[in-house]
N, C-alpha and C positions, 0 to 999 in steps of 0.2 A: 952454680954447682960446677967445681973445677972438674972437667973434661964429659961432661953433658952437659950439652948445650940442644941447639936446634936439628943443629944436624946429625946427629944422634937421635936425638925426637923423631926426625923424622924414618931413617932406618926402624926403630921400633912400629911405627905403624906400618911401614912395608912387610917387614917380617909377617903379619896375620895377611896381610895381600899376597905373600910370595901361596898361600894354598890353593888361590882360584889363577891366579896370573903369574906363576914364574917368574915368563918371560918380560912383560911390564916390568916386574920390578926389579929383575936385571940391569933393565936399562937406566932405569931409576937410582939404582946401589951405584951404577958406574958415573952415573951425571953427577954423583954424590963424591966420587972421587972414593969410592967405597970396595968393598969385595963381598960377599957371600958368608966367609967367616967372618970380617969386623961385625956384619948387619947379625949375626948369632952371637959373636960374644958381647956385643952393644945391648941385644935384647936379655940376654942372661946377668948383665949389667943392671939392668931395667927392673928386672923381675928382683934380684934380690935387692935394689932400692925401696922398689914399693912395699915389700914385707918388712924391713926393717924399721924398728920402733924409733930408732936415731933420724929418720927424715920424713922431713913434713908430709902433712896428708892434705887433702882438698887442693884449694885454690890456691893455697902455698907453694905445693909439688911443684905446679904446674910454673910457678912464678920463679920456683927457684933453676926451672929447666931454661923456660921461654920465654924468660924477661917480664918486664909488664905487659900486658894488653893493650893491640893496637885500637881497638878498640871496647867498649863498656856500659852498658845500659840496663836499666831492669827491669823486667819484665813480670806481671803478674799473672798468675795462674788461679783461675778464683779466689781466695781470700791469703795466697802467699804471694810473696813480693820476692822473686830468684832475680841471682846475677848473669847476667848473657856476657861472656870475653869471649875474643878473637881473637889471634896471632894469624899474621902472614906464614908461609910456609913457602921455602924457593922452589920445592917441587912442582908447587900447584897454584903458580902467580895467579889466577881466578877464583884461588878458592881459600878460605879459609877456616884454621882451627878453631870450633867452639864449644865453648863448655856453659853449662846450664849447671848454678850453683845454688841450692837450698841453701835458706836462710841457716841453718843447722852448720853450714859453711863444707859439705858434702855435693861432690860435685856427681847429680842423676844423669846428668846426658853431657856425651863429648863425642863430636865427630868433624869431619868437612861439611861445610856450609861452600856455596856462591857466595862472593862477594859485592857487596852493593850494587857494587861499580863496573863487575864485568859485564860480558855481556850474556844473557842466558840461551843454552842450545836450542833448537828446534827441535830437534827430535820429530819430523812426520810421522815416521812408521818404529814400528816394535826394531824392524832391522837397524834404525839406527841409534838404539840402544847401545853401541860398544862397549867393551870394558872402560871402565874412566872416563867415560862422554859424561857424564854427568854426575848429580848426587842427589839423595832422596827428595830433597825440595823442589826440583827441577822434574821430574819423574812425579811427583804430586802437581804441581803448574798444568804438564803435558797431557797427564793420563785421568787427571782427579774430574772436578765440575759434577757431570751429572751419572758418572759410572763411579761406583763405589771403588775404594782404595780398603784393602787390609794389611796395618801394620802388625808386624809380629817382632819381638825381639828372636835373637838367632840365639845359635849354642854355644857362644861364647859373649862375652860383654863388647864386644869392638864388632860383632856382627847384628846386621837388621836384616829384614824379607819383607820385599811388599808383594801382596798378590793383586792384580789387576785387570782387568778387561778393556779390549778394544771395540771401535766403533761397531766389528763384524763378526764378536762375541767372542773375539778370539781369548783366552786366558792364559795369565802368567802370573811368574814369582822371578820377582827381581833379587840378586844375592847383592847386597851394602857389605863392604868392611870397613870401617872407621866412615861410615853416610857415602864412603865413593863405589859409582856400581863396579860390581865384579864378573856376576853375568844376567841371562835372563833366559828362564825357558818357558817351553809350555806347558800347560798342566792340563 
């Protein structure tokens, strides 16, 4: 896709982070070699692609933005058989893009993921929750086992919530945008 590419990709999933984290992704737009209005006219770029009947949908989009997939396996969810891809992302050398594609070839879930091969946070305590320490899988590892975990989809499709309990009953709800956290309070 002449002039979206990745790095473009990646400003659009900044733009739903600039709500909870501005500042992050300030610094993020400028690592980018970017501005504030490129990341708004990139994303209004964005939006009227994806409504237009002239460009691909599903796993195509995504192919015609981010190249092939670094990586690709399938995974089965009781009696269906989805595709799992990955793309690197220079933002976030830890972590990457994935998308979760029905057979139907309609892609149900895309977010940041860890990487294999990094390494995963510790996270001890709730305080070391920070914005972008982590992403929903990591925050299931740390918080899940024998205290229940509640996923919730958010108010837009690039947002998730988990609500969660500590060892000293403490509770919360972690805000995800595209799976990276954004904040976490108490409830």
């Amino acid at each position: 896709m002449k002039g979206f590419a990745r790095r473009e990709f990646q400003l659009v999933l900044l733009r739903r982070m600039a709500d909870f984290q501005p500042d992050l992704v300030m610094e993020a737009v400028r690592a980018l070699d970017s501005s504030r209005t490129e990341m708004r006219e990139v994303n209004a770029r964005w939006q009227r692609m994806v409504r237009s009947r002239a460009f691909p949908s599903g796993r195509q989009r995504l192919g015609a933005v981010l190249g092939p997939p670094a990586e690709a396996e399938e995974r089965r969810f009781g009696s269906v058989e989805c595709l799992v891809e990955r793309w690197p992302l220079t933002l976030w050398p830890d972590l990457r893009y994935e998308t979760l594609t029905a057979p139907d070839d309609m892609i149900v879930q895309e977010w940041l993921v860890r990487a294999a091969d990094s390494p995963v946070p510790e996270l001890p305590t709730v305080d070391d929750l920070a914005p972008w320490s982590c992403v929903v899988g990591d925050l299931d590892r740390r918080f899940g086992g024998d205290r229940p975990l509640r996923h919730q989809a958010g108010d837009a499709p690039s947002r998730w919530h988990v609500t969660f309990s500590t060892a000293d009953d403490g509770r919360y709800v972690a805000h995800f945008v595209w799976g990276l956290l954004q904040t976490v309070m108490a409830v």
